[in-house]
C-alpha positions as CSV (number, residue, x, y, z in Angstrom):
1,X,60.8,55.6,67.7
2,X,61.5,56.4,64.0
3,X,58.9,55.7,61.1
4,X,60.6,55.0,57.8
5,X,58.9,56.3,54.6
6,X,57.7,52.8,53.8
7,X,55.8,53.1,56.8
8,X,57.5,50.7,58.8
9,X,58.1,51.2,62.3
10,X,61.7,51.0,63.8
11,X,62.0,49.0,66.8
12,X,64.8,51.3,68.3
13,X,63.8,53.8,70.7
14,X,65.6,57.0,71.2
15,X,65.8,58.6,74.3
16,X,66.6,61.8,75.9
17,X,67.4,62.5,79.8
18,X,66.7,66.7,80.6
19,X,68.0,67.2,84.4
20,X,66.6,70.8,85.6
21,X,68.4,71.9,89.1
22,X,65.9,73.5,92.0
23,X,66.8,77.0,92.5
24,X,69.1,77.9,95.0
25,X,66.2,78.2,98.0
26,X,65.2,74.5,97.2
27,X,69.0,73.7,97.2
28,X,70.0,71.0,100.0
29,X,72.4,73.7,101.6
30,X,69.5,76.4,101.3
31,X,67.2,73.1,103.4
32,X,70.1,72.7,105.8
33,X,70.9,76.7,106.8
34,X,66.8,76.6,107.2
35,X,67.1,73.9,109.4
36,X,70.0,75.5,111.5
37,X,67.8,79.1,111.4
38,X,64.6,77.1,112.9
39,X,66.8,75.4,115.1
40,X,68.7,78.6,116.6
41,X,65.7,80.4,116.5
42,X,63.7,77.8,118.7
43,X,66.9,78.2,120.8
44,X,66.3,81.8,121.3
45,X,63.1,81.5,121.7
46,X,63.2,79.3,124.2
47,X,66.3,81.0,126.5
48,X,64.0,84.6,125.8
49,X,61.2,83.0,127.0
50,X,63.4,81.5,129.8
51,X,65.1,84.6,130.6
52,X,61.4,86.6,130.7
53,X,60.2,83.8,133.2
54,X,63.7,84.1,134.9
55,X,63.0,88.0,135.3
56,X,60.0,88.2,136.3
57,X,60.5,85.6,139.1
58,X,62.9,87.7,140.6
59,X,60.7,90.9,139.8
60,X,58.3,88.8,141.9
61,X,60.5,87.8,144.9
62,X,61.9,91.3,144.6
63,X,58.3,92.6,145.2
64,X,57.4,89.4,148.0
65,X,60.9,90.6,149.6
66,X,59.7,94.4,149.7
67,X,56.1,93.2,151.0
68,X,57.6,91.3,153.5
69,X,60.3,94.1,154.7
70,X,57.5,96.6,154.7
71,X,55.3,94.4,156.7
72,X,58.4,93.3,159.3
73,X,59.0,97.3,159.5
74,X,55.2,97.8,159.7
75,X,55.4,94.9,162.4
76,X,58.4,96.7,164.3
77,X,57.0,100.1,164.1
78,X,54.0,99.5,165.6
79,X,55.5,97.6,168.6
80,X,57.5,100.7,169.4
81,X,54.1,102.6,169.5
82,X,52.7,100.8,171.4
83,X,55.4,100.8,173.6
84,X,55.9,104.2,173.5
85,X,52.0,104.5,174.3
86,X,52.6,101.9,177.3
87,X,55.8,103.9,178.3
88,X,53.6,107.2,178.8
89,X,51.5,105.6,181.9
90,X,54.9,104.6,184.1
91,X,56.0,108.1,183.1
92,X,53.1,109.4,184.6
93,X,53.7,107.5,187.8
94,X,57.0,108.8,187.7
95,X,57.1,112.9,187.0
96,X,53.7,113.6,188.7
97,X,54.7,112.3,192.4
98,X,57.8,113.8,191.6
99,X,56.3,117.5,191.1
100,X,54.7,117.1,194.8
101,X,57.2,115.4,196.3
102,X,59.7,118.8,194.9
103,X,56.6,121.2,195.9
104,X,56.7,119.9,199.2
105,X,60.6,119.2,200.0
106,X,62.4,121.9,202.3
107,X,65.6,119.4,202.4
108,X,67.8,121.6,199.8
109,X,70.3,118.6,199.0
110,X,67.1,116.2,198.6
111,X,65.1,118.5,196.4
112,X,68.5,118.7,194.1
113,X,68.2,114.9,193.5
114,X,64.6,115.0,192.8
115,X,65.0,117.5,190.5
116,X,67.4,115.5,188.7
117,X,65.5,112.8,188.5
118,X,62.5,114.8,187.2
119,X,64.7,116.4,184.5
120,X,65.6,112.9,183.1
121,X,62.1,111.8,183.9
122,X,61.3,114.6,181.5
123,X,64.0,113.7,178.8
124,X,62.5,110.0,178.3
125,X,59.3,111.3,178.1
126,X,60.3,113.9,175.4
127,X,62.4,110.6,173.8
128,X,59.1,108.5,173.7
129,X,57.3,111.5,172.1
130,X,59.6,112.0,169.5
131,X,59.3,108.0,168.8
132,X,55.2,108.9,168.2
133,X,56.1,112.0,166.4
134,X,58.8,110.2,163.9
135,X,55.5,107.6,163.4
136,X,53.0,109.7,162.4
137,X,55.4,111.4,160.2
138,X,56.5,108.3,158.5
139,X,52.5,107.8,157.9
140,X,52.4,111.1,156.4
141,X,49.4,111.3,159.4
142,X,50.9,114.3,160.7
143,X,48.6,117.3,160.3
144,X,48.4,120.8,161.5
145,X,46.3,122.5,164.2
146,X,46.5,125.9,164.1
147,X,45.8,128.4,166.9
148,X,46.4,132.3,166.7
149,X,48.1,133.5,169.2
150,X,51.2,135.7,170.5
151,X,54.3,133.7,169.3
152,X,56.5,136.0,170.8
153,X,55.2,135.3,174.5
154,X,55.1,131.6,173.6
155,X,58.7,131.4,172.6
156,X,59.7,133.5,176.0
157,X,57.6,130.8,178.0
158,X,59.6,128.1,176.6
159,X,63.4,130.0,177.1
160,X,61.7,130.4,180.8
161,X,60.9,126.8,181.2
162,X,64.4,125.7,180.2
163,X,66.3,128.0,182.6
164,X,64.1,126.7,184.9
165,X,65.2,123.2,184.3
166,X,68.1,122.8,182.3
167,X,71.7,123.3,183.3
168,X,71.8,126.5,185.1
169,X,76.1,126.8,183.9
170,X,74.9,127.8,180.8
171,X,73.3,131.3,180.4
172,X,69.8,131.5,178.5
173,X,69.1,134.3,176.5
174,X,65.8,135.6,174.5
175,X,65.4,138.5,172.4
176,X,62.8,139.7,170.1
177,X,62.7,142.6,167.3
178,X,58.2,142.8,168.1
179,X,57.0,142.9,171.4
180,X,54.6,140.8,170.6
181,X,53.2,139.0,167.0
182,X,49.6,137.3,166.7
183,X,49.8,134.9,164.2
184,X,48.7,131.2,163.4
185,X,50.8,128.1,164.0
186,X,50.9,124.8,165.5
187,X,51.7,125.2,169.0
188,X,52.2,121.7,169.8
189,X,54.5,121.3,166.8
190,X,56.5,125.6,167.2
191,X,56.7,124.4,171.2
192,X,58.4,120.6,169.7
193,X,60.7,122.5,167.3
194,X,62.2,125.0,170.2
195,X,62.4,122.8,172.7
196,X,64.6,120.5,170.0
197,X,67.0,123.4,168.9
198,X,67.2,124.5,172.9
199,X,67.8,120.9,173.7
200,X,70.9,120.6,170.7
201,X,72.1,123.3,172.0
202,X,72.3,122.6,175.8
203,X,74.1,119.3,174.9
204,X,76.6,121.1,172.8
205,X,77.1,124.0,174.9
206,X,79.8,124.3,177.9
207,X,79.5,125.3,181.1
208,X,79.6,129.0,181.3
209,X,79.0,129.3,177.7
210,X,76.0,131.3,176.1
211,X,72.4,129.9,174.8
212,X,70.4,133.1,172.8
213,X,66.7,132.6,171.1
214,X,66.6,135.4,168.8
215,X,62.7,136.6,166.8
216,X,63.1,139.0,163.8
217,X,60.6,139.5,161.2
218,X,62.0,139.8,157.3
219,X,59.5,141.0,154.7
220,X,58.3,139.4,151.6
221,X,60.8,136.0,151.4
222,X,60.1,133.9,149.1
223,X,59.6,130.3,150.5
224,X,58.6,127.6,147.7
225,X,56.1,129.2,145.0
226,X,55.1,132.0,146.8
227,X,56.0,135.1,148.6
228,X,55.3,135.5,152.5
229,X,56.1,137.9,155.6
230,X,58.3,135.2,157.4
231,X,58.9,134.8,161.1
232,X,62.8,133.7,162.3
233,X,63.6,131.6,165.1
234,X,67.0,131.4,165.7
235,X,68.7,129.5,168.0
236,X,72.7,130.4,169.1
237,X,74.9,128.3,171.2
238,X,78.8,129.2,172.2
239,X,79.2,125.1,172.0
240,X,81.7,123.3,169.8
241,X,80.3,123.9,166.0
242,X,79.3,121.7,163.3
243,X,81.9,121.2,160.1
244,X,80.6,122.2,157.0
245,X,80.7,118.2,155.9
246,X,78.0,117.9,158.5
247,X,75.9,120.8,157.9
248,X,75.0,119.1,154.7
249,X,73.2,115.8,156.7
250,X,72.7,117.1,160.0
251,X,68.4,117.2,159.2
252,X,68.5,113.8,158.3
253,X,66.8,111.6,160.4
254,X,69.1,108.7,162.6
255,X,72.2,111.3,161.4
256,X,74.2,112.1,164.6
257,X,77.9,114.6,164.4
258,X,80.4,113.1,165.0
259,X,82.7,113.8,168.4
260,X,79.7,114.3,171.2
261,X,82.2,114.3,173.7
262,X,79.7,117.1,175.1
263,X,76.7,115.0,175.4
264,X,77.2,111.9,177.1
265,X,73.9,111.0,177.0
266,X,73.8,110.5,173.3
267,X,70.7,111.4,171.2
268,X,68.5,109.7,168.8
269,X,69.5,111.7,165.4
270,X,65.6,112.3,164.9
271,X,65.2,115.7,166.5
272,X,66.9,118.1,164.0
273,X,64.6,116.1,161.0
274,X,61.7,116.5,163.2
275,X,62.3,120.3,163.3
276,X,63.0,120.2,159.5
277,X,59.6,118.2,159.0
278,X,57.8,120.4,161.5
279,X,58.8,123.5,159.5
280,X,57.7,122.2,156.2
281,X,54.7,121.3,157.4
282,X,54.1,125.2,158.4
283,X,55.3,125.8,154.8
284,X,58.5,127.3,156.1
285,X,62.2,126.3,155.7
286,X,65.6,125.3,158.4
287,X,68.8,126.2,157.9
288,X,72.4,126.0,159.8
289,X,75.3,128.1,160.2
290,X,77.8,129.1,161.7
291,X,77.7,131.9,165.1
292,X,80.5,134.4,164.3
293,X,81.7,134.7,168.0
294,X,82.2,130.3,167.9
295,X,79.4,127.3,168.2
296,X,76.5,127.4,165.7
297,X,73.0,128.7,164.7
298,X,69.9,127.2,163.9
299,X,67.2,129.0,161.6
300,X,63.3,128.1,161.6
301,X,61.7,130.3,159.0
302,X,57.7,130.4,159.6
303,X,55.2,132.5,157.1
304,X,53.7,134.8,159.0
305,X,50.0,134.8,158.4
306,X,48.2,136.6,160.3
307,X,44.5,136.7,158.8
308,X,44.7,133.4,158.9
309,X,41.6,131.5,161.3
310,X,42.1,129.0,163.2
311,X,39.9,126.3,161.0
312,X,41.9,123.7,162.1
313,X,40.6,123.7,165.6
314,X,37.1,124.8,165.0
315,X,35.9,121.4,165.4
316,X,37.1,120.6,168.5
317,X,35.7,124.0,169.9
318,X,32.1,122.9,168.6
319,X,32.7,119.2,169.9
320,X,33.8,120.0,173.5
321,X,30.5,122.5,173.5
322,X,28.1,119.6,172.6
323,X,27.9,117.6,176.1
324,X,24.7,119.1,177.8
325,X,25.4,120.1,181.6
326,X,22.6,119.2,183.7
327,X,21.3,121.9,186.4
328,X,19.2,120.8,189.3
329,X,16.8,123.0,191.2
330,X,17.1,122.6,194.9
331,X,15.7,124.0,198.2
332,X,16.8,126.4,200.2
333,X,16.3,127.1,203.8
334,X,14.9,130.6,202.9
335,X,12.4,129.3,200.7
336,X,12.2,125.3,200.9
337,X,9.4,125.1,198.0
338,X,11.9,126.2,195.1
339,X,11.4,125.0,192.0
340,X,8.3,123.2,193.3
341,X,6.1,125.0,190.4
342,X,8.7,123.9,187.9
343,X,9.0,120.8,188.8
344,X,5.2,119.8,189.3
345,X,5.3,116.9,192.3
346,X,9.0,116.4,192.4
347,X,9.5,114.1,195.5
348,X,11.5,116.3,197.7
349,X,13.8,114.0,198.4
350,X,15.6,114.7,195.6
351,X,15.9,118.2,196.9
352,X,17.0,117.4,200.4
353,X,18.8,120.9,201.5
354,X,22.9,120.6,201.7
355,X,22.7,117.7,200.9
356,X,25.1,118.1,198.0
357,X,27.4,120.9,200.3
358,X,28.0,117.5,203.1
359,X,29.0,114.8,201.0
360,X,32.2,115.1,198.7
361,X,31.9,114.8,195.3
362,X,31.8,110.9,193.9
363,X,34.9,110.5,190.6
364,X,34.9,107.8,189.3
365,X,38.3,106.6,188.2
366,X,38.5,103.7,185.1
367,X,41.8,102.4,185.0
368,X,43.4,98.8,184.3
369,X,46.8,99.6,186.0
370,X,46.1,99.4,189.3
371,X,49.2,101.9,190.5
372,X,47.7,104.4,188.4
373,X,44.4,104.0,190.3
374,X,46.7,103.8,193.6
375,X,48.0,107.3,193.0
376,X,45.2,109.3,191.8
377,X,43.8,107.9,195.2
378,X,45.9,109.9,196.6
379,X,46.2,112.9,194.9
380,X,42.3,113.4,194.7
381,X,41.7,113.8,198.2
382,X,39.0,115.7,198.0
383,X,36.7,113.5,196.3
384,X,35.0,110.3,197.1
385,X,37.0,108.0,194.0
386,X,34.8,104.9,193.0
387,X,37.5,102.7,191.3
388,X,36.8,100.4,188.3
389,X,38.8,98.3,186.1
390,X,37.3,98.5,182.5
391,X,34.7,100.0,180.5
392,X,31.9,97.5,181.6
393,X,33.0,97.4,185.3
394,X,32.5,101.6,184.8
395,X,29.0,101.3,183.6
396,X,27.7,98.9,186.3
397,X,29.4,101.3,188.9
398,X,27.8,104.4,186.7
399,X,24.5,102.8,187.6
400,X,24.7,102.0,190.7
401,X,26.7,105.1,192.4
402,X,26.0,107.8,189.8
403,X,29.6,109.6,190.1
404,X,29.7,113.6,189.5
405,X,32.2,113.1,187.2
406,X,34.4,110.4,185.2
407,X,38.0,109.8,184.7
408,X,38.3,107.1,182.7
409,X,41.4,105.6,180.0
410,X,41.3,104.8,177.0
411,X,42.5,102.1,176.2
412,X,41.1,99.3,178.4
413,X,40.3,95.4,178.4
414,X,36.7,94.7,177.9
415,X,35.1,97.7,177.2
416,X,37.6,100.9,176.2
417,X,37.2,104.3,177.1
418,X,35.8,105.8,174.0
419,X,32.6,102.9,174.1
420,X,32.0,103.8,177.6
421,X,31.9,107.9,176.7
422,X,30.0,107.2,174.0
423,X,27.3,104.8,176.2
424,X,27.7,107.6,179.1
425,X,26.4,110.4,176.7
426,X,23.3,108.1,174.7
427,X,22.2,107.5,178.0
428,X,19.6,110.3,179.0
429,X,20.4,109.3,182.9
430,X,24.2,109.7,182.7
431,X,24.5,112.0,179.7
432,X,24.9,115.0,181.9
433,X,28.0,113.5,183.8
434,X,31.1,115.2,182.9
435,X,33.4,112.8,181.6
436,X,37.7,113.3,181.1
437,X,39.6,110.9,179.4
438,X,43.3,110.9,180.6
439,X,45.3,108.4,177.5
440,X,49.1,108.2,176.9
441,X,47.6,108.3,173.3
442,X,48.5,111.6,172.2
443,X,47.9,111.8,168.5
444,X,45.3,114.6,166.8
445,X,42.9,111.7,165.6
446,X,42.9,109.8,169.1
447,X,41.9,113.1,170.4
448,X,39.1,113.9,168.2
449,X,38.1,109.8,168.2
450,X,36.9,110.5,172.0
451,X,36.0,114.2,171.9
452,X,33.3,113.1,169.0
453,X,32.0,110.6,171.6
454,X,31.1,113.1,173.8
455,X,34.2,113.4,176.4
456,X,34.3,116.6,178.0
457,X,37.8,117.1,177.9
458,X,41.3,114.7,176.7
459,X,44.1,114.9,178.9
460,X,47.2,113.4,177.6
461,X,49.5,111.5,180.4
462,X,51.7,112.5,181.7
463,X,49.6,115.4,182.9
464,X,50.1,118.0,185.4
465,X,48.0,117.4,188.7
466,X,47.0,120.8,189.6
467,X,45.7,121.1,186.0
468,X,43.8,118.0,186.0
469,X,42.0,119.4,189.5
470,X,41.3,122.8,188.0
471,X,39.5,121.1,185.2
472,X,37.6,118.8,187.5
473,X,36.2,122.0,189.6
474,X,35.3,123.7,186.4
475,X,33.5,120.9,185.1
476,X,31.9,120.5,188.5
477,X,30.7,123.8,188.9
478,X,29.3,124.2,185.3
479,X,27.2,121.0,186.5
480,X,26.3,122.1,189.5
481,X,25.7,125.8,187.9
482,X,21.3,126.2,188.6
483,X,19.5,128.5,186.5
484,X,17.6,130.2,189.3
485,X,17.9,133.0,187.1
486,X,15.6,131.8,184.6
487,X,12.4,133.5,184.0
488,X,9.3,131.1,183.2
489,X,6.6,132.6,180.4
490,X,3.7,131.6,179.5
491,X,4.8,129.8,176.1
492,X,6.9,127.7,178.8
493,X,3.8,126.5,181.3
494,X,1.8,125.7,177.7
495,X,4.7,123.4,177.0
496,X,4.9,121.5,180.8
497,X,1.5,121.7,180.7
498,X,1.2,119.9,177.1
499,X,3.9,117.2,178.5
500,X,1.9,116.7,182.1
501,X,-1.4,115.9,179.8
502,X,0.6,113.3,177.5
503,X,1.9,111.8,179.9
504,X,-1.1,111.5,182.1
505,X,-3.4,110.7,179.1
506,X,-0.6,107.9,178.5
507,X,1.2,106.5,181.6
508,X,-0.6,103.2,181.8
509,X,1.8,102.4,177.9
510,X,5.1,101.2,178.8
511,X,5.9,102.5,174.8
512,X,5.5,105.8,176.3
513,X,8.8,107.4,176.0
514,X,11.1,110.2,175.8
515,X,10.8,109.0,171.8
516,X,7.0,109.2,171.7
517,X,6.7,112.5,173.9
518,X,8.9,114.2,171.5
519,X,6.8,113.2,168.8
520,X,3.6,114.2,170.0
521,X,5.0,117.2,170.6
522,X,6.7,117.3,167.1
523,X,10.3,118.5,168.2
524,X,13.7,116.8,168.0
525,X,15.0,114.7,171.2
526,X,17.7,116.9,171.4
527,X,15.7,119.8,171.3
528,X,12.8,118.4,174.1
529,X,15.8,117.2,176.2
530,X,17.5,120.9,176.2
531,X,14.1,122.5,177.1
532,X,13.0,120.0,179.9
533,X,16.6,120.5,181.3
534,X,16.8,124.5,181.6
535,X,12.7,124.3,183.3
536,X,12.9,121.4,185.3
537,X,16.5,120.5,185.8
538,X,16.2,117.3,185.0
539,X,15.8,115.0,181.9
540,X,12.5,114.3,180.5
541,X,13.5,110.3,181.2
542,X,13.5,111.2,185.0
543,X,10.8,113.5,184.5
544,X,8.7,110.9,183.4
545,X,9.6,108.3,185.8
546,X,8.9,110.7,188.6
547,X,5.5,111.3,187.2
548,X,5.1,108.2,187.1
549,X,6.1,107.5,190.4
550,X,3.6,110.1,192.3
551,X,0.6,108.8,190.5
552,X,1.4,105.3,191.8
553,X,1.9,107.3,195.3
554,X,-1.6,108.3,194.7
555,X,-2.7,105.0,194.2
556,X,-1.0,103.7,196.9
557,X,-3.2,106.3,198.7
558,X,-6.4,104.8,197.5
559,X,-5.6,101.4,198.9
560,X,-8.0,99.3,195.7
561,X,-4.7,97.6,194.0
562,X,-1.8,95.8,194.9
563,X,1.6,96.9,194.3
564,X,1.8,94.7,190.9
565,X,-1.6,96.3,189.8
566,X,0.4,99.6,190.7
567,X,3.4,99.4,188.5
568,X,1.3,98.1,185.8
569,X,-1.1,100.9,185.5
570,X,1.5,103.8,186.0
571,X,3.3,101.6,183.3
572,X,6.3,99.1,184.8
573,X,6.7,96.5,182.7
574,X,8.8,95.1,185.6
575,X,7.4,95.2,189.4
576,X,11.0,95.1,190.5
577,X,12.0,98.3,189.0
578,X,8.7,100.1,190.1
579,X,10.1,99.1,193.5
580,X,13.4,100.1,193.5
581,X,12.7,103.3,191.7
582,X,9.8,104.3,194.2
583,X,12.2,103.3,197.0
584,X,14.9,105.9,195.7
585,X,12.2,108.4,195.9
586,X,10.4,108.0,199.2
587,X,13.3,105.7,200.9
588,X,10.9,102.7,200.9
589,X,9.6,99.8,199.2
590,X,5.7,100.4,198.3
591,X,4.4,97.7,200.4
592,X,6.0,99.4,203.3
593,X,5.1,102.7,202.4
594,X,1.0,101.3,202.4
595,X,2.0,99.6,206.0
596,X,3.0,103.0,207.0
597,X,-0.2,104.6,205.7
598,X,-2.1,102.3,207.6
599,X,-0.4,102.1,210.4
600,X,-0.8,106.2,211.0
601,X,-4.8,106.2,210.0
């Protein structure tokens, strides 16, 4: 409004519109490209996000798919283990009645067949070893056992095996730069890597055609990171050759060469990998080439190592030393008192003279294949064979027929071999009883499973009969080996005498035990059970019991109890055991025993 210089007021009002324009970020295109940017970047977002999820759903099934592989291939490989276990039984069945049944033929066109059939015998069984040796490879399980000895001689016992039994057309050679070279390796793995390369070679080779196994010693090679005397083992054949193509994959495993027109029994493709593993594992190397005069050669290099112990199997040595052998004093008919101030009132019916020279020896055989048990019945003629079916059908036998020996499998329904070893050996009554598994398992760790629960020696099947006897004698005569050489002292009659007065002082205590005497006398049980043994020839559980048992005898005597009075005093919890144990030692019950007393006053 305008004010005039009278003071009026005008009634007209001026006025004035000012527009001011947002800047260009408030602008309605600026609010529409954010719109579109939110918009396409809620859209990336989103198909990031989707493609994350997306990726790691397949990262996921990837992994599921791998798991699931792993575990069908898990699933797979173990079935053919066990098989190949399984397999191992039959085979025995198979080769070792074969052997005798070749020892014994005198029919020349006869013993040809059998021969045959014993070779190929011999081929599945080297197929179904190479199956468990391929599995405890693929494990990474497989582990070395070194021994020292003369390589050279046990290379030559291998090349004399094979002319033996391979295809006497094709001429077997071996030569050797050193007479002879002690040094350590794996046998069972050296013997597996030979008998491959002599094996390739016999397929490849042609009849008339020429097989040589050549040992040469180079100095200072240098295998890996370090530098190492190396053994060679080479292996030449006259055969077809192998293409330089092939050289390049003929290690790897399931890899055959083409055109085996000279085998036409095939092959696995895991014996060359096996060799390649089994020198690696040594530390050495393989190689191929080709034989100047046609066919090819095969080179194991081995570091020679010749200060080198045998750690590996120092264990085992110290495990099959721990079983105990049990010696037992008996008569003579020059002087039919022996032992009798050892033992201290030893019934001598334990000591009946001969009486171990007239009946055979009892073996217990513990099998669940019933052929198995059918043929060692009749290959171990010269023993009394107690059969059982398990572990716990063993034991009952065990106490019942107390066998001089055990055979027993491993693997069994029930109750397994390795349980029933390992109840055998905490048992102060049967701990002495040699005990053998024979197992198609063949692995290091199955070994050392049953030797640490006591067994006296493991026998892998298929095994060689005359073997299997030898160590049966050996194991018999060490038990049956008695220390009449042993000299008693006077520290030795303070110690039975100490044991006689515990044991007197406390018979009437069922506690008393082989636990509580050892105690008293403040040694070990092991320690108390290895003296007791080399005086008395018996455990202190049975020395016990058989002081036990002639006090009663005494009381018997006396005539003021009754037999239930009897085992209670001498300290039977159980009258029925008192009776049958006092029945094994006199031959009869107590109550006839008093009859008979009375009967002859």
């Amino acid at each position: 409004k305008v004010v005039n210089a009278d003071g009026s007021v005008s009634e007209e009002v001026s006025t004035l519109k000012i527009y001011i324009h947002p800047p260009f970020y408030l602008s309605i295109w600026a609010i529409i490209v954010y719109i579109i940017l939110i918009g396409v970047a809620f859209y990336l977002y989103r198909k990031r996000m989707l493609e994350k999820q997306r990726v790691k759903f397949e990262l996921q099934s990837k992994e599921d798919s791998i798991k699931k592989t792993k575990e069908l291939n898990e699933l797979k490989l173990n079935f053919f283990t066990n098989v190949s276990h399984e397999l191992r039984t039959p085979l025995t069945l198979i080769i070792s009645p074969l052997v005798n049944m070749i020892r014994e033929e005198r029919d020349e066109s006869k013993r040809r067949k059998l021969e045959m059939i014993h070779r190929n015998a011999t081929r599945l069984l080297n197929l179904v070893n190479q199956i468990l040796d391929f599995r405890k490879i693929d494990q990474n399980k497989e582990k070395l056992t070194l021994s020292h000895i003369d390589i050279v001689s046990f290379v030559d016992n291998i090349c004399t095996s094979f002319r033996t039994l391979a295809n006497s057309k094709v001429t077997l050679a071996f030569d050797s730069t050193v007479p002879s070279l002690q040094m350590s390796f794996d046998a069972d793995k050296v013997g597996k890597i030979v008998n491959n390369l002599l094996s390739n070679a016999y397929k490849f080779t042609p009849d008339g055609g020429f097989i040589t196994v050549s040992l040469s010693v180079a100095l200072r090679q240098r295998v890996g990171d370090k530098d190492s005397d190396m053994l060679r083992i080479s292996v030449s054949d006259t055969g077809k050759g192998i293409s330089d193509k092939e050289k390049e994959h003929v290690f790897e495993r399931f890899y055959q060469v083409n055109g085996t027109e000279m085998q036409p029994q095939g092959g696995s493709g895991i014996g060359l990998n096996l060799v390649k593993k089994f020198a690696e594992l040594h530390g050495g190397k393989v190689d191929v080439t080709d034989n100047p005069s046609g066919g090819t050669i095969f080179m194991v290099d081995l570091p020679i190592e010749s200060s080198t112990t045998s750690n590996s199997t120092a264990h085992l040595g110290s495990l099959r030393a721990a079983p105990i052998i049990t010696t037992v004093h008996q008569a003579t008919d020059e002087d039919p008192d022996a032992g009798k101030n050892v033992l201290y009132g030893m019934s001598k019916r334990a000591h009946q003279p001969g009486e171990s020279m007239i009946k055979k020896p009892v073996v217990l055989l513990v099998d669940d294949s019933e052929d198995f048990r059918e043929f060692m019945n009749e290959v171990l003629t010269d023993y009394t064979v107690v059969e059982a079916v398990n572990g716990q059908d063993a034991w009952n036998k065990i106490i019942d027929r107390r066998p001089d020996i055990i055979l027993s499998d491993v693997m069994m329904p029930v109750m397994d071999g390795n349980e029933l070893c390992r109840m055998c050996k905490d048992n102060d009554e049967t701990t002495a009883i040699p005990f053998i598994m024979l197992s198609a398992r063949m692995g290091d760790e199955q070994r050392k499973e049953s030797l640490k629960c006591g067994a006296d020696e493991y026998i892998a099947k298929p095994f060689d009969i005359d073997m299997l006897n030898l160590c049966i004698l050996n194991l018999l005569k060490k038990r049956k080996n008695v220390s009449t050489e042993y000299v008693i002292t006077e520290a030795d009659r303070k110690f039975i005498d100490e044991v006689n007065a515990y044991i007197r002082d406390h018979m009437s205590n069922p506690e008393t035990s082989v636990e509580s005497l050892s105690t008293h006398l403040c040694i070990s049980r092991v320690q108390l059970y290895k003296r007791m043994i080399s005086l008395t020839g018996i455990t202190p559980s049975e020395y016990l019991r058989t002081k036990r048992i002639k006090f009663a005898e005494h009381l018997l005597r006396s005539g003021d109890l009754n037999i239930s009075e009897i085992a209670y005093k001498v300290g039977f919890n159980n009258p029925r055991y008192f009776t049958k144990y006092f029945q094994d030692a006199y031959g009869v019950t107590p109550s006839q025993y008093r009859k008979n007393l009375s009967e002859s006053e």
